[in-house]
N, C-alpha and C positions, 0 to 999 in steps of 0.2 A: 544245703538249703532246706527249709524246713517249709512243711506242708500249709498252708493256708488253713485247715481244720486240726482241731486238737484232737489226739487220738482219744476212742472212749478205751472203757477197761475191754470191751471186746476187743476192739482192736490190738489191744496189748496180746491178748491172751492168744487170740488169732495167729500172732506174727510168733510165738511163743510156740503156739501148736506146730506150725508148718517146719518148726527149725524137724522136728521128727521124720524123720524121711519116710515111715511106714503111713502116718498121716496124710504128709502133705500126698504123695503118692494115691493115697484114697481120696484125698478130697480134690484133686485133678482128676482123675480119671470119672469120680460121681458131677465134677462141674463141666466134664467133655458132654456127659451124657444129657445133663438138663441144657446148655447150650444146644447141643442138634436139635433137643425138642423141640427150642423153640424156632428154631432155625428152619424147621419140618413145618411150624404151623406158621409162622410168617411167611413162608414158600406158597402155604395154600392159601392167606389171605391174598398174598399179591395175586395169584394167578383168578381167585374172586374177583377183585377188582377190576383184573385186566379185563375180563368176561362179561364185565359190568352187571355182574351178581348184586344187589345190595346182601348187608347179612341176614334182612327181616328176611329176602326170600331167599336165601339159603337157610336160614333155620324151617321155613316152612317146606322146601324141600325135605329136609334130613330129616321132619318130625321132631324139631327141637324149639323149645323156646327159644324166640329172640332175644332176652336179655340175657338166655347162658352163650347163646352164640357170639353177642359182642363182647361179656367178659372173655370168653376162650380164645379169640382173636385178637385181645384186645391186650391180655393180663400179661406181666411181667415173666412168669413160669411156667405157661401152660403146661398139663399135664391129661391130653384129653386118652382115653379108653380107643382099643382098635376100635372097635365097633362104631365108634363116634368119626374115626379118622377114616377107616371105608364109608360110611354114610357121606362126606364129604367129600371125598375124593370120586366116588363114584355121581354126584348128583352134579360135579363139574366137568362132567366129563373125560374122567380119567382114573387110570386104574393103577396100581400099586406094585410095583415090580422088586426082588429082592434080588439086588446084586453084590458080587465080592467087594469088599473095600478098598478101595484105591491104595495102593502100593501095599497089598499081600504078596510075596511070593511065591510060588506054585507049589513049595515045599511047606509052607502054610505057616513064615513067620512072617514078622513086619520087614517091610525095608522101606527105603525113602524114596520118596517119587522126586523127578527133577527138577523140583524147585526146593529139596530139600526136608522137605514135611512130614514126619512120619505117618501113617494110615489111623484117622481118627482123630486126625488133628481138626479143630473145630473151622480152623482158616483157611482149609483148601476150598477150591472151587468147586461149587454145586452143596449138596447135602452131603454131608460124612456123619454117618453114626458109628459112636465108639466101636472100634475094634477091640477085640479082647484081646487078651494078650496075644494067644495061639489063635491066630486067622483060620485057622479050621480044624478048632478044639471042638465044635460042634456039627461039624458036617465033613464027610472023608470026603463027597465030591463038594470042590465049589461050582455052581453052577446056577446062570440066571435062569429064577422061579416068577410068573406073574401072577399075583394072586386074583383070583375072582370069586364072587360068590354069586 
């Protein structure tokens, strides 16, 4: 069955690129990671709203303009700076905690949790940010850190 839209030349090229498994493999693993972001900042918008934040006064808490506030809440890819994501998160009353990613094993590679999903999969439940390959190529202990400033 063919698609309702005609494909352009990106598209071709696209479908063309992914056949490379070195590719496709990079550009999954770079579209896990902008998925969480924004998975990360629509987390903090909801929990705005729930609080009955508007964004005018959440940017006038953070010290930000209001119109970058409702782009970065608003935009397709956010991309916002720590600094911008603790000003937020702290001015909601909440604070930032760094824990192991779902289904690391203690020997520090992936495995699947029991529904199947490797750790860093963008569709488990709650926020998952990418896992790298080696679950603790960056840290010998894993251990939950709560960041504060």
């Amino acid at each position: 069955m063919k698609s309702k839209h005609a494909k352009t030349g990106f598209d071709r090229h696209f479908t063309e690129r992914m056949k490379d498994r070195k590719f496709a493999s990079a550009y999954i693993e770079a579209r896990a990671g902008i998925d969480s972001v924004d998975a990360f900042v629509r987390s903090l918008d909801e929990v705005r709203s729930k609080a009955g934040v508007s964004k005018a006064l959440l940017a006038k808490r953070t010290g930000t303009q209001p119109a970058a506030m409702r782009r970065l809440l608003t935009m397709d890819a956010p991309n916002p700076t720590l600094a911008t994501v603790m000003s937020i998160v702290r001015s909601l009353g909440y604070s930032l905690a760094l824990v192991p990613a779902q289904g690391c094993s203690k020997r520090g590679g992936k495995r699947k949790s029991a529904s199947g999903r490797q750790a860093g999969d963008p569709h488990t439940s709650g926020l998952a940010m990418p896992a790298s390959r080696n679950c603790s190529s960056n840290s010998p202990r894993r251990m939950r850190r709560t960041i504060s400033t």
